[in-house]
N, C-alpha and C positions, 0 to 999 in steps of 0.2 A: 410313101411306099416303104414297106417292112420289109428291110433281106431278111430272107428265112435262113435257114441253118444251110441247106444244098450249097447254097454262096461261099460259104466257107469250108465245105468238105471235101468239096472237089478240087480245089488247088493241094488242099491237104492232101488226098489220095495223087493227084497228077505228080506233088513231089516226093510221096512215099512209093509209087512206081520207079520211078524216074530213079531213085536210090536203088532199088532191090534189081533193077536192071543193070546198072553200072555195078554194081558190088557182085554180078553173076559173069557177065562179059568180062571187066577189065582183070586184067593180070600184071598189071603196077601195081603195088601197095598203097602207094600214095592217090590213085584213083581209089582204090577198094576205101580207103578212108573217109575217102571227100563224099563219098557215094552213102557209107558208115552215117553221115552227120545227119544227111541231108533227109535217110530215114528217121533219125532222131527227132530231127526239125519238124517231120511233118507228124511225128508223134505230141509232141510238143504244143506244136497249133490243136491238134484236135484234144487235148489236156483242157484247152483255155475255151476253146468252143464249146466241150459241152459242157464245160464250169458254168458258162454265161447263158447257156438256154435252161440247162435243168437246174440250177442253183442259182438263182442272182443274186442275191445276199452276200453267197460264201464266197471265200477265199481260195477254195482246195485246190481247185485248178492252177491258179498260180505259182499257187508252195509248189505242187508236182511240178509243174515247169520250171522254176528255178532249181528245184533239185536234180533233176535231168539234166539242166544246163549244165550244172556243177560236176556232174558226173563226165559228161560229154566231154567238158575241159579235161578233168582228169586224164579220160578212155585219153583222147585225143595226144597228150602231151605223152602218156605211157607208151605209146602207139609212134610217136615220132620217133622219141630213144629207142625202140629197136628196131626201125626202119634204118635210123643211123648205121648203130653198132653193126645192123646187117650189112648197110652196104662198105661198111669199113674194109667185111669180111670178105662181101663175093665181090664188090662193085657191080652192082645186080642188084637192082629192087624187084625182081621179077619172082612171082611167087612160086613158080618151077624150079627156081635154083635154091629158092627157103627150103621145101620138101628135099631137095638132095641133100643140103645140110644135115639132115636127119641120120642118114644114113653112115 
């Protein structure tokens, strides 16, 4: 028995939800984050899935995915440091007191 592609795109979507949901609700940073990746993540899987059904030969899908990953890192570490320095400032990682800062 051959998994067809559905096998694979539906977890992909279940966790590309599941991010775009958390990243709408939560008002931590550090949720908005986790939620951040996990959209990534399911970008990421569907990169390499449909690398493997419409290309099997190539590589492309991969390289996109490691490049993503590497970004992700990046997003991710840029993204801690000012979660930091924020809460040095308000003690408050809550995204309501980021937007008063503004003012």
């Amino acid at each position: 028995m051959d998994i067809t592609l559905i096998w694979y795109l539906i977890p992909a979507l279940v966790m590309f939800c599941c991010g775009v949901y958390g990243f709408i609700t939560r008002r931590n940073m550090i949720a908005m984050l986790i939620s951040l990746e996990l959209m990534l993540n399911a970008v990421d899987i569907n990169f390499v899935i449909f690398n493997r059904y419409l290309y099997p030969g190539s590589d492309q899908g991969w390289m996109f995915t490691l490049f993503g990953i590497a970004i992700a890192a990046a997003e991710t570490a840029l993204a801690i440091a000012i979660i930091v320095n924020l809460f040095r400032v308000s003690k408050n990682i809550d995204v309501a007191d980021a937007t008063k800062m503004k003012h």
